[in-house]
C-alpha positions in Angstrom: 0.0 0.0 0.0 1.4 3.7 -1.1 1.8 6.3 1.9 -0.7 8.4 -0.2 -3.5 5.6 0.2 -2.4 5.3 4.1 -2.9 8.1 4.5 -6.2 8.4 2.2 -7.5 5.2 4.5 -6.4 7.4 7.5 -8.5 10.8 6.7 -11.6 8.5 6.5 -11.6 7.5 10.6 -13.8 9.0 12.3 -13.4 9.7 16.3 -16.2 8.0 18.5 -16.0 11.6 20.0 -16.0 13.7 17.5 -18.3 17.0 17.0 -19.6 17.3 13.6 -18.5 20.0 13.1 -14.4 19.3 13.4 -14.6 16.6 11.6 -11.0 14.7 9.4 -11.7 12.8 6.4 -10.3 11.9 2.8 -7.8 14.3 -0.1 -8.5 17.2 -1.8 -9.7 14.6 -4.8 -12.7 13.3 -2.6 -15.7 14.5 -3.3 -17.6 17.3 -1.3 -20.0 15.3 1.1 -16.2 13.5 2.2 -13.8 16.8 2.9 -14.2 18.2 6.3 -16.2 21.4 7.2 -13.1 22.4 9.3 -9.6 22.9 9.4 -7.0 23.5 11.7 -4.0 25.4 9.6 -0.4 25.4 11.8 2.6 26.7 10.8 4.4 23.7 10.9 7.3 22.4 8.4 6.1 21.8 5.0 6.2 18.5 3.3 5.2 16.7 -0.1 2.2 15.4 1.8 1.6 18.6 4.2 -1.3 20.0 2.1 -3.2 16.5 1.8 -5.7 16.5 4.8 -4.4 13.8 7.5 -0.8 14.6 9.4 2.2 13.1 8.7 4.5 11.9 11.8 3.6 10.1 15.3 2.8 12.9 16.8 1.0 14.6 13.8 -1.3 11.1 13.4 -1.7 11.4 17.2 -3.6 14.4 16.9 -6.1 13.1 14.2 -6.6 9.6 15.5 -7.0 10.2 19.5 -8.9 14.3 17.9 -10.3 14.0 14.8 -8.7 17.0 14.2 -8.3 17.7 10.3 -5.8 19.9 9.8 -2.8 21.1 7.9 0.9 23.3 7.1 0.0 26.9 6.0 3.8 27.5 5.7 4.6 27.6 1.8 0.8 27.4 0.8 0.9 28.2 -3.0 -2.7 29.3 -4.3 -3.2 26.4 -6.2 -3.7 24.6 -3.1 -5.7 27.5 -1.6 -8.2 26.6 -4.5 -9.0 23.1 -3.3 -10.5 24.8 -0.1 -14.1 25.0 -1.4 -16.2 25.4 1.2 -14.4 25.1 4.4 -14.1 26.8 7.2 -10.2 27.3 7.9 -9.0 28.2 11.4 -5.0 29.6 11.4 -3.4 28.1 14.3 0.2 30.2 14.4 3.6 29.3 16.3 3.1 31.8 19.2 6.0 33.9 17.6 6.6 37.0 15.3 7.4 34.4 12.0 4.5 32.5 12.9 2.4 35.6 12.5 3.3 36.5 9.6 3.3 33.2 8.2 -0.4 33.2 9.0 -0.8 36.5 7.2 0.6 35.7 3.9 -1.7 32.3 4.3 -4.7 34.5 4.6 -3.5 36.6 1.6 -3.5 33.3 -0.6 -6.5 32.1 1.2 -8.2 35.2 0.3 -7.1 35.2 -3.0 -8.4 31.7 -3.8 -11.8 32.8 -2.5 -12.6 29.1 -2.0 -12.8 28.5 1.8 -16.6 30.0 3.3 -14.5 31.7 6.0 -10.8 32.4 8.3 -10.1 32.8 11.1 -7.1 33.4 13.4 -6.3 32.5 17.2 -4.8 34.7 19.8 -2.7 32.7 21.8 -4.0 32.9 25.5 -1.9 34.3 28.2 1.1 32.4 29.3 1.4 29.9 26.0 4.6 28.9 25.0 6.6 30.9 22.3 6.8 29.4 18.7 4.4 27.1 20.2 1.8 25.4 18.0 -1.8 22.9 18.2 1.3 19.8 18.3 2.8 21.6 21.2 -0.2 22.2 22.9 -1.0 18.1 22.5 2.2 17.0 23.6 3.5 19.1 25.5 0.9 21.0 27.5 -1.2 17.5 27.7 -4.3 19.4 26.3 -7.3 17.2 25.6 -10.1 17.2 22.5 -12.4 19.6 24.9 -9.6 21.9 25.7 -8.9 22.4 22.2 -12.5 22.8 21.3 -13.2 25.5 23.9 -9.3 27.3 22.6 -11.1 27.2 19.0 -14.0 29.4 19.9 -12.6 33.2 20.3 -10.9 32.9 17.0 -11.1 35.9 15.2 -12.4 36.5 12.0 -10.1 37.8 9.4 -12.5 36.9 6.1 -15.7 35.6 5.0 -16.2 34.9 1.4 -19.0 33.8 -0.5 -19.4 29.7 -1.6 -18.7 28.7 -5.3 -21.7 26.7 -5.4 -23.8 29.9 -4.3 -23.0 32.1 -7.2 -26.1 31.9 -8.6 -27.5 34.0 -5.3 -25.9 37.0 -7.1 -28.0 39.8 -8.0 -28.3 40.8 -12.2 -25.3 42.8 -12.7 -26.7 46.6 -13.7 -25.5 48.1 -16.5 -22.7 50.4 -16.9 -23.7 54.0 -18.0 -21.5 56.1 -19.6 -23.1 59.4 -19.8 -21.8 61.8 -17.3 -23.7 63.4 -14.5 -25.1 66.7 -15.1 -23.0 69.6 -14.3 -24.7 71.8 -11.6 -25.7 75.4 -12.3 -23.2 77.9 -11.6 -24.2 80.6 -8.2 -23.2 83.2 -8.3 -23.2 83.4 -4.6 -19.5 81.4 -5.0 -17.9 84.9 -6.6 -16.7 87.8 -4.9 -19.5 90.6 -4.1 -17.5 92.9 -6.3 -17.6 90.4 -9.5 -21.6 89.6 -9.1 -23.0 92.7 -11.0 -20.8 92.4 -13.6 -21.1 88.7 -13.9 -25.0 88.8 -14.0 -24.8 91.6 -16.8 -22.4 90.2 -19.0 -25.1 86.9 -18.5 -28.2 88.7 -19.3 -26.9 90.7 -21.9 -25.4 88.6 -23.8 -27.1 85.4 -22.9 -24.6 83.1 -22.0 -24.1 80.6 -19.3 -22.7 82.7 -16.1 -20.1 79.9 -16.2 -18.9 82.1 -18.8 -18.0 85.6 -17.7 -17.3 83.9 -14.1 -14.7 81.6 -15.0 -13.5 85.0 -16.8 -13.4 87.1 -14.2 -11.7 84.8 -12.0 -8.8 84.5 -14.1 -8.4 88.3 -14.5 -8.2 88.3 -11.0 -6.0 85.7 -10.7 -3.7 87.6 -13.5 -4.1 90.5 -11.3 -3.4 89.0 -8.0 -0.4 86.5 -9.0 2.5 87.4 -7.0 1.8 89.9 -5.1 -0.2 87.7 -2.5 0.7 83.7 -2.0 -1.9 81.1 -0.2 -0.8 79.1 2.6 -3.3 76.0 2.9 -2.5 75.4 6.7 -2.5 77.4 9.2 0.6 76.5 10.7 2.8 74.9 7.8 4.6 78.0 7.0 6.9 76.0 4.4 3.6 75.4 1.9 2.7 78.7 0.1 1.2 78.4 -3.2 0.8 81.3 -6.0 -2.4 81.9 -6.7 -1.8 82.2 -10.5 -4.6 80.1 -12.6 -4.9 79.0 -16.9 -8.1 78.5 -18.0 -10.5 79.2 -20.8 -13.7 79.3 -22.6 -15.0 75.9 -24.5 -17.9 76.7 -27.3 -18.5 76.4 -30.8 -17.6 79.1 -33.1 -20.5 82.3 -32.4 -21.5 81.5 -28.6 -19.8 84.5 -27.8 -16.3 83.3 -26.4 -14.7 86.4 -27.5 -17.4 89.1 -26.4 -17.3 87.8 -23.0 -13.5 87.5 -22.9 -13.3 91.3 -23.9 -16.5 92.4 -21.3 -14.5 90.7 -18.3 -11.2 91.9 -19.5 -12.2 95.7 -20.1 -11.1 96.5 -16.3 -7.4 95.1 -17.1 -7.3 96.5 -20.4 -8.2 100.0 -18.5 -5.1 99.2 -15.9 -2.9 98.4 -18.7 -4.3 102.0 -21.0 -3.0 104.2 -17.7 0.3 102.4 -17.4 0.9 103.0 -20.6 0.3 106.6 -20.9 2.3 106.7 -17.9 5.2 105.2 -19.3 5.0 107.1 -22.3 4.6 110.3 -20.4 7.9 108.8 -18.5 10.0 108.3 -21.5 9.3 112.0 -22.8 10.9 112.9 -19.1 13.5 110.3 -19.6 14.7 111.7 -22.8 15.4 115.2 -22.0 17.1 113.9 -18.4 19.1 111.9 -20.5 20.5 114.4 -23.2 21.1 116.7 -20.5 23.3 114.1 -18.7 25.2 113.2 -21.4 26.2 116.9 -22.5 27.1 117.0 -18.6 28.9 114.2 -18.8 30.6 115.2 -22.2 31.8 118.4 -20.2 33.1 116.6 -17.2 35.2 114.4 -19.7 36.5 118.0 -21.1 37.1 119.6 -17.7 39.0 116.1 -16.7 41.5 115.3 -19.3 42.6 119.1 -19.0 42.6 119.3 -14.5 45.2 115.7 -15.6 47.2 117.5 -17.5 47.4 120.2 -15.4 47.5 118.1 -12.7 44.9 119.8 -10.6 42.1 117.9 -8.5 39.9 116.3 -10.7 36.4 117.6 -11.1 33.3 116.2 -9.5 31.7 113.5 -11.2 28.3 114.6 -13.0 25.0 112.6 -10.9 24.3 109.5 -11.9 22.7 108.7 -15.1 19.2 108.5 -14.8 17.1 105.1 -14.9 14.9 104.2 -18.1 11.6 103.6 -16.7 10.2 100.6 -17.2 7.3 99.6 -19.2 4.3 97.8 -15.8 2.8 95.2 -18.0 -0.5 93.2 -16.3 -1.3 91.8 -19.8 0.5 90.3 -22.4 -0.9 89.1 -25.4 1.5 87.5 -28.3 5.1 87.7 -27.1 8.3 85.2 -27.9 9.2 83.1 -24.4 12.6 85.6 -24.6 10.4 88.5 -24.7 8.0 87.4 -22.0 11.0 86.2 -19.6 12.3 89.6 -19.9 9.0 91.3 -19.3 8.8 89.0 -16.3 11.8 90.0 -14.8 10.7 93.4 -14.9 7.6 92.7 -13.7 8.3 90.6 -11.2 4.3 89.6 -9.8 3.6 87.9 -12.9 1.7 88.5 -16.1 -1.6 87.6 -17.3 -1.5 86.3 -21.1 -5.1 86.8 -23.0 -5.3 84.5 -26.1 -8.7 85.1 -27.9 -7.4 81.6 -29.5 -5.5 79.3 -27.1 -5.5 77.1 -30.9 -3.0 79.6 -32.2 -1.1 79.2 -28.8 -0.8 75.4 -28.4 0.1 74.8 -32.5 3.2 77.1 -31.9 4.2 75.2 -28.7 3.7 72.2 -31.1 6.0 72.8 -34.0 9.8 71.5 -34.1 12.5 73.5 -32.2 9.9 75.0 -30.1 10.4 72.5 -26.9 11.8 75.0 -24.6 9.3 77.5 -24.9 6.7 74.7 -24.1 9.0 73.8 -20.7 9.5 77.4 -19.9 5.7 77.8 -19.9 5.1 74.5 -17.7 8.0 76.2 -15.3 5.9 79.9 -15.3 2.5 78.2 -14.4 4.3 77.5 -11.1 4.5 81.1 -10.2 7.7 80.4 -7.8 10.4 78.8 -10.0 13.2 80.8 -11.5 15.0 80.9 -15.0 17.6 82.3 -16.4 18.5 82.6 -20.4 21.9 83.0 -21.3 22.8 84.2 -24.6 25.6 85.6 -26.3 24.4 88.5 -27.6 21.9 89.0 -25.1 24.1 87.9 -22.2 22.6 87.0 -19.1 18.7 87.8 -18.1 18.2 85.8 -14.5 13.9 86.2 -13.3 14.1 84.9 -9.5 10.5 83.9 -9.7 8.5 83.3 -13.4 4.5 83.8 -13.1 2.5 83.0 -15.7 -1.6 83.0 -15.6 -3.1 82.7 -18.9 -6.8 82.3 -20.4 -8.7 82.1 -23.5 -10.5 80.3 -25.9 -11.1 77.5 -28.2 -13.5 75.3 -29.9 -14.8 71.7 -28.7 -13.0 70.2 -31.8 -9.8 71.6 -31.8 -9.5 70.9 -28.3 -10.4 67.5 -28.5 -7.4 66.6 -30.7 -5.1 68.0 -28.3 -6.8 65.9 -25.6 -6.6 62.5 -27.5 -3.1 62.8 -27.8 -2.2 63.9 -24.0 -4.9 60.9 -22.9 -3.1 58.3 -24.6 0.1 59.3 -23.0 1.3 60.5 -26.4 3.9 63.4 -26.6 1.4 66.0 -25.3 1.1 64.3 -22.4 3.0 66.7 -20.4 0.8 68.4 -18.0 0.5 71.0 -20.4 -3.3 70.5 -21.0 -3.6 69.3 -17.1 -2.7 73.0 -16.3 -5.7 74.5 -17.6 -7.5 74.2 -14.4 -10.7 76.6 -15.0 -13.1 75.7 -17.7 -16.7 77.1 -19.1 -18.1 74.9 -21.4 -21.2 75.8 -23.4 -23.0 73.9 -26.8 -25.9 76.5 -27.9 -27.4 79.5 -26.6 -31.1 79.7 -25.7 -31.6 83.5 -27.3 -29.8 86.9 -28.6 -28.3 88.9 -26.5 -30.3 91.8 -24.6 -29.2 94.9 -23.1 -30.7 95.0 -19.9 -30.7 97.9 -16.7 -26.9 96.5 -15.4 -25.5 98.1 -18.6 -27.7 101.5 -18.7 -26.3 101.7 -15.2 -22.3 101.3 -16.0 -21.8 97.9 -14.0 -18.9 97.0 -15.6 -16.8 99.4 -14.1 -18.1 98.6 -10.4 -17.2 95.4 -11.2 -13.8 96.0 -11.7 -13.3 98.4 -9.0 -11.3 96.1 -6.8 -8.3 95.2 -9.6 -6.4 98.2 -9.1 -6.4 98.1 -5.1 -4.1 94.8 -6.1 -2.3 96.2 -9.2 0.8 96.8 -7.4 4.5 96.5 -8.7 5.1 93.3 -6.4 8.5 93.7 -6.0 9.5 92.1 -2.6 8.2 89.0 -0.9 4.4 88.8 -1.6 2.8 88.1 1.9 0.9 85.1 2.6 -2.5 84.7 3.4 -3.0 81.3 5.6 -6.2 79.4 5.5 -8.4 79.2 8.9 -7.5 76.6 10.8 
């Protein structure tokens, strides 16, 4: 007779004593009525005939014939073998140590993953048990009888329960899958500033757009505005996490649902910012230009009255003042500009500018041709708001910005838009964060009616609207302070 039908012949004793439920019989090749409802896992040494229900060894054989304990090693259980559990209830009985432990762990994993057995569960060694003692130990050792063991079996903890294969047809019907999105809630307009509202609602009635539209709008143009020259700490008291409150984002419609209109109604505060810098500046230059011919004939004469105080040797003359300073240009929009151009502009503006692209298309196709990588990773660096850059060039020599801010908005069509997307989504060569950026979004397929004028625009709103942008319309030169959320 082979060990394997020994030990077959053995598995099918039963104990005069036994409970029902604790019962040893047959291999995993009997049939279900013949396999035992119960198992006792230890983490004994592993052998060929380990898995096979019966114990191998005197002692092992001891615990099944005087018991009628079924039971078997968990150390090295592969997950085919977990398979063959179908239907039984499997308690883990670990050596009282750390290895034993997590022995029983990774058994449960396999266990688990075989989702055969109806349920696990694990036993707590009770106070006072040997270490890297096991149920053999406890047998021979600590003399423990059938009733003993029983009433050690009860408080075994629960780790899984999983369902029977012969119950699958308990299932419910599987629903279906819908792919249609949610729809998007209507924009409040109680989530804008009190200063934005009246605009925001006129630019809506008039023109009869969503209010997504002009909001998503204005919040850019203040985000433009702000960039820089105030930061956002998230917590309260984690000084070393300050964001720049800089933002990209856009308008999404079809061509004639009034993307520009909108873009130049929420913009017309900026534009007016931008207008008086200008004619200051110009004003400026004229100022600059006479200060600076009138230095250079001073200078000319100093040169004069020098070379002849040397050769005379007689004290030098006094140096004319110093030369005066160009003014510079305060940009708050920029709207087509080389990456050279708008790092220098940066540096001399060092908040941040706001780029307005009536057609982010045009934008994106120039990032997209050949040569032009490094203007695409300077603009991924700007939409930071707190990285610097420096361009050196021969010619140019060397422009450093400490800190490059970039907030940007627009628009573009469905279509055009979804090309770009395809590309990023399919981890393609666009798939940069470039789109990802682009964190603000209106979005808008028809409009219900034309545009009215209605009492906000008799009444001038868009200039209260706009009224706070030049309280924040500062140089920003300097560390921008930091405004800490509530804790």
């Amino acid at each position: 007779m082979s060990q394997r039908d020994s030990l077959i012949r053995t598995g099918r004793k039963r104990h005069s004593a036994g409970n029902t439920s604790l019962m040893d019989g047959g291999t995993p090749a009997m049939v279900a009525s013949q396999r035992p409802s119960t198992l006792i896992a230890y983490s004994g040494s592993a052998n060929r005939l380990a898995w096979r229900w019966g114990l191998k060894g005197k002692q092992k054989r001891t615990l099944q014939g005087d018991f009628g304990f079924a039971a078997f090693s968990f150390k090295s259980l592969k997950p085919k073998q977990a398979t063959e559990l179908v239907g039984c209830d499997v308690i883990l009985w670990p050596d009282n140590d750390t290895s034993g432990n997590n022995q029983a762990d990774t058994a449960a994993l396999v266990i688990c993953g075989a989702a055969q057995a109806r349920s696990i569960t694990l036993l707590k060694p009770p106070a006072g048990f040997p270490v890297a003692a096991d149920i053999i130990d406890a047998v021979n050792v600590l003399k423990w009888d059938r009733a003993r063991i029983e009433q050690f079996l009860e408080p075994a903890v629960p780790i899984a329960a999983m369902a029977r294969v012969d119950g699958a047809d308990e299932w419910p019907k599987p629903e279906p899958i819908h792919s249609e999105l949610p729809p998007v809630e209507a924009f409040s307009e109680d989530l804008l500033p009190d200063s934005f509202r009246s605009l925001v609602r006129d630019v809506t009635e008039r023109m009869q757009v969503p209010m997504d539209f002009p909001a998503v709008i204005m919040m850019l143009c203040l985000a433009g505005v702000v960039n820089r020259r105030a930061t956002i700490q998230p917590k309260a008291n984690d000084t070393g996490w300050v964001l720049v409150p800089n933002l990209w984002g856009g308008l999404i419609a079809l061509p004639g649902l009034m993307k520009s209109p909108v873009i130049a109604a929420a913009t017309r505060p900026l534009n007016q910012i931008q207008a008086d810098w200008w004619q200051g500046y110009e004003e400026a230059l004229k100022g600059y230009g006479r200060e600076k011919e009138e230095y250079d004939l001073r200078r000319a004469a100093w040169k004069e009255d020098y070379k002849s105080a040397s050769k005379k040797r007689k004290p030098a003359p006094d140096r004319p003042e110093d030369e005066p300073g160009e003014p510079k240009l305060r940009r708050l929009v920029v709207n087509d500009a080389t990456f050279e151009k708008l790092h220098e502009t940066m540096r001399e503006n060092p908040a941040g500018i706001l780029v307005i692209r009536d057609e982010l298309t045009g934008w994106w196709s120039q990032l997209d041709r050949a040569g032009r990588e490094g203007e695409r990773a300077f603009h991924l660096q700007a939409w930071n708001g707190d990285t610097g850059h420096t361009i050196d060039r021969i010619a140019r020599g060397t422009i450093h910005v400490p800190a490059c801010c970039e907030s940007m908005l627009g628009g573009i069509q469905p279509g055009r838009l979804r090309s770009y997307l395809v590309d990023a989504l399919k981890d393609g060569p666009s798939n940069d964060g470039l789109i990802q950026r682009f964190q603000f979004a209106g979005l808008a397929r028809y409009r219900t009616r034309l545009g009215v004028c209605g009492p906000g625009a008799r009444r001038g709103v868009g200039a209260t609207g706009g009224a706070r942008f030049p309280r924040v319309g500062g140089t920003g030169r300097g560390e921008p302070g930091a405004i800490p959320f509530q804790s």
